[in-house]
C-alpha positions in Angstrom: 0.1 18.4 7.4 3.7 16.7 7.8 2.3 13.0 9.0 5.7 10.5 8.3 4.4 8.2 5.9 6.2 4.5 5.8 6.9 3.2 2.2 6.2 -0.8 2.8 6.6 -3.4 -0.4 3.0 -5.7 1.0 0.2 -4.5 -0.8 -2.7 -6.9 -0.5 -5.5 -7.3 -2.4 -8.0 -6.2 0.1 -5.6 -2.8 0.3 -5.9 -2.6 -3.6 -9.8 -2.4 -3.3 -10.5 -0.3 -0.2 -7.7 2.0 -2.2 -10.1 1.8 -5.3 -13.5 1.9 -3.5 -12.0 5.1 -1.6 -11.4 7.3 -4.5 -14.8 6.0 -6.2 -13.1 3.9 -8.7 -15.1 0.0 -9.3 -13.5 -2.9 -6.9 -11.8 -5.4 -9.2 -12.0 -9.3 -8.9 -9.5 -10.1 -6.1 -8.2 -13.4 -8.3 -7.0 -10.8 -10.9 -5.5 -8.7 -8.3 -3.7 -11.5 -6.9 -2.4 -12.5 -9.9 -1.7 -8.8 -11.1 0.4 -8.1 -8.0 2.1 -11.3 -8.0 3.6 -10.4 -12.0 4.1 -6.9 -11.1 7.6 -5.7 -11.2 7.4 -3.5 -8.3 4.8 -3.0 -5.9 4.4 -0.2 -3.1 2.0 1.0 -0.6 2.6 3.9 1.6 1.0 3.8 5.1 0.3 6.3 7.8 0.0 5.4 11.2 -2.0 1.7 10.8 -4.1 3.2 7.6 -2.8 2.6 3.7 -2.9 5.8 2.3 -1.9 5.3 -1.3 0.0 3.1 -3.4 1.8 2.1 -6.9 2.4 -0.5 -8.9 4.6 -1.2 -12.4 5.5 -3.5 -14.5 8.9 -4.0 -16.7 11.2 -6.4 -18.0 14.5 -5.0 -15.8 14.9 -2.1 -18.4 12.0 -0.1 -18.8 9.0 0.2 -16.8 5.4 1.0 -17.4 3.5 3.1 -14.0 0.0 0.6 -14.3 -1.8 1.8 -11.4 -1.0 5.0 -8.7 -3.6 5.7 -6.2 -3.7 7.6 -2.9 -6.3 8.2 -0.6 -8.8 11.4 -1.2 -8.3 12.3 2.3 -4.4 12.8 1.7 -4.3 13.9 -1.7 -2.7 17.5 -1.8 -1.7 16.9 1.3 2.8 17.3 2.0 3.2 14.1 3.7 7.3 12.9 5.1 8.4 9.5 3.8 10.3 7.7 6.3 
């Protein structure tokens, strides 16, 4: 599979969840995802087409950074996808 994946900086909190609920992980409140996206340091999602297929998130002080949360789709993992 070589599907051009687009590397956007938006996550949303209704992303986070799907993202969560789609690999059989527990929803989380959306006021602590808000909040936890807000303080993140950096904040990625990776799209296909119109449909989120995975996305990071980290948190740091400009220096070092700590990888809190990585989760891609169960339909895409193992999969070789082209970032654009």
């Amino acid at each position: 599979m070589n599907d051009e994946v687009i590397i956007k900086n938006d996550l949303n909190v209704e992303e986070y969840n799907y993202l969560r609920e789609e690999v059989n992980w527990n929803k989380k409140n959306p006021d602590f995802i808000k909040m936890a996206i807000e303080n993140s340091t950096i904040v990625k999602k990776a799209m296909l087409k119109d449909t989120i297929v995975g996305m990071a998130r980290a948190i740091g002080d400009g220096k070092d950074y700590l990888l809190v949360d990585v989760v891609v789709s169960t339909k895409y993992q193992k999969k070789v996808l082209e970032k654009n």
